[in-house]
N, C-alpha and C positions, 0 to 999 in steps of 0.2 A: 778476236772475240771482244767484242764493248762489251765494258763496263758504266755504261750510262744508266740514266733511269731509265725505269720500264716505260713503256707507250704509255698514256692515257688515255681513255675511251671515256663519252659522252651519247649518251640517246640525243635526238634533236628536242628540241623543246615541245614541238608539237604531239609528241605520243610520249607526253610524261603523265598527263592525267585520266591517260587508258585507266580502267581498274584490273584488268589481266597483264602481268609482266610480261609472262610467254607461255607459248602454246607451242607445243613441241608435237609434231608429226610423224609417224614412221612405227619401228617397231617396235614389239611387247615378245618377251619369252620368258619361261624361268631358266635361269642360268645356274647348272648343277658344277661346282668346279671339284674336279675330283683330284687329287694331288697325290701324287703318285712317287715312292722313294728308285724306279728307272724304268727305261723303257725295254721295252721285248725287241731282243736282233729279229731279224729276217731269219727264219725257220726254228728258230727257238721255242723252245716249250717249258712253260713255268709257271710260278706263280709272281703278282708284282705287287707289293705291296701298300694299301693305301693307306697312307699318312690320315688326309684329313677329306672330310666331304661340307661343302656349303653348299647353301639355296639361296637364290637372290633374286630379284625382279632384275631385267634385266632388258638389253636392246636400248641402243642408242637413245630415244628421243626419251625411253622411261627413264633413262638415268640421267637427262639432262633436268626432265621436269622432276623429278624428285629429288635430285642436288638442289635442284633451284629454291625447293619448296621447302626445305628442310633447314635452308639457308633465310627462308620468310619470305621469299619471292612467292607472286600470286602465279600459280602455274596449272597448267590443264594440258593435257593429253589426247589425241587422235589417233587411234589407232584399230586396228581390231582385236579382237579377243577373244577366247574358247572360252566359254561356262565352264566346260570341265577343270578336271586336279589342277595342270598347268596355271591355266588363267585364274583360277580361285588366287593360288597363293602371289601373281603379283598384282593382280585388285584388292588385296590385303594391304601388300605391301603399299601401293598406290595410297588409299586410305592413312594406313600411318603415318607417310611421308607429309599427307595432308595435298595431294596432288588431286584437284578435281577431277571426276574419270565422267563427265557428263557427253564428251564427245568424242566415246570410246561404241566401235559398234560390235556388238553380241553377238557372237553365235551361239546357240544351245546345240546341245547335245554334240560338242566337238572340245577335245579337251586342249585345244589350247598349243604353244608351241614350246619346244624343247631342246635346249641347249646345253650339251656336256662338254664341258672344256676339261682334259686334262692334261693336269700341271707338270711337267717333270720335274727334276732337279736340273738349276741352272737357268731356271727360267723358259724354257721348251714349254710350246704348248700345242695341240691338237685341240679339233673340236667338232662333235658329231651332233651332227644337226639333224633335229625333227622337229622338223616345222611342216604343221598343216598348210596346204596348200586351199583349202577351202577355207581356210581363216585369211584372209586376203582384203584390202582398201582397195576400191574404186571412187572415179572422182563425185561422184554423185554422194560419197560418205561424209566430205567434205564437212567442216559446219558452216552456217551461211557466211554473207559477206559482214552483217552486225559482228558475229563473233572475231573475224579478222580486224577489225574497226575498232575491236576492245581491247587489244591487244596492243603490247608495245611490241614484242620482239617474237617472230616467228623464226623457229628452231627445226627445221627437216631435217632428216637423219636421210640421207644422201644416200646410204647403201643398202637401207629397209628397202629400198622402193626393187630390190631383186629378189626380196623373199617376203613383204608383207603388203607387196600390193605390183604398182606399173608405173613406169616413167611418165603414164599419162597423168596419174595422181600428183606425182610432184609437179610437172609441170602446171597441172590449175592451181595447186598450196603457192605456188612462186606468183603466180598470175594473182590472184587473190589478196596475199599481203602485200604485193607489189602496188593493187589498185586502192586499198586501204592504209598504206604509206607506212607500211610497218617496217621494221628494221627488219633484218632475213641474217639469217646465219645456217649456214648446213656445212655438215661433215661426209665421211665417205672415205 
């Protein structure tokens, strides 16, 4: 294992006077973590007791743009979004963090997606997913190329694109910051 200094990392000079830092792509849920003091055997029957409950905005690219933004990075969001309870509470969230939600697209009357993680003891976790399927990115959600062009560092969340849209969406997000020289970062 070295013991040397860490890497350094530098943007190029040419997308330092973007006015958007990053634009983070992908997906929006609220994240319910439920923690749990053990888990149920196989045919058991009981009760299990829960420790603690949080709510949190959550999904890859929200938690990169609102670390970012909370940190004073200028950061904005694409993704889609349920008007309903779900999506209410992390367009809140969004808001507070100070993360602009201007290229985030709507849907009404769909509440949005839902992520329960629970936590065991020991660090175990599970996690039961609902996610609308009609809450979903296509690449025509995209924002234009200007917006890619404002941008210094585009941020895709690499494993939204199997539940908050299509590999065709990342594919044009990659094409897109590629052609507007943006720096690209994705996880997954």
């Amino acid at each position: 294992m070295s013991t040397g200094s860490p890497p350094s990392y530098r943007l190029p000079p040419d997308v330092m006077g973007r006015p958007r830092d990053i634009l983070a792509i992908g997906s929006l849920v609220l994240e319910e973590v439920v923690q749990v003091d053990g888990w149920p055997q196989p045919g058991w029957q009981g009760n299990v007791r829960v420790e603690r409950i949080s709510r949190s905005a959550g999904g890859c690219a929200v938690n990169v743009a609102c670390y970012a933004a909370r940190l004073g990075a200028r950061s904005a969001v694409v993704s889609p979004i349920g008007d309903g309870r779900y999506g209410a509470e992390v367009l809140a969230e969004l808001a507070r963090s100070g993360v602009d939600p201007q290229f985030l697209r709507h849907f009404p009357d769909r509440d949005g997606s839902l992520l329960i993680i629970l936590s065991g003891p020991g660090g175990g976790w599970v996690t039961l997913d609902h996610g609308d399927p009609i809450v979903a990115l296509a690449p025509g959600d995209l924002p234009v190329h200007a917006a890619f062009a404002a941008t210094r560092i585009v941020h895709i969340d690499g494993y939204s694109f199997l539940t908050a849209g299509t590999p065709a969406v990342a594919a044009e997000a990659l094409l897109r910051a590629r052609r507007s020289g943006c720096v690209i970062s994705v996880d997954g």
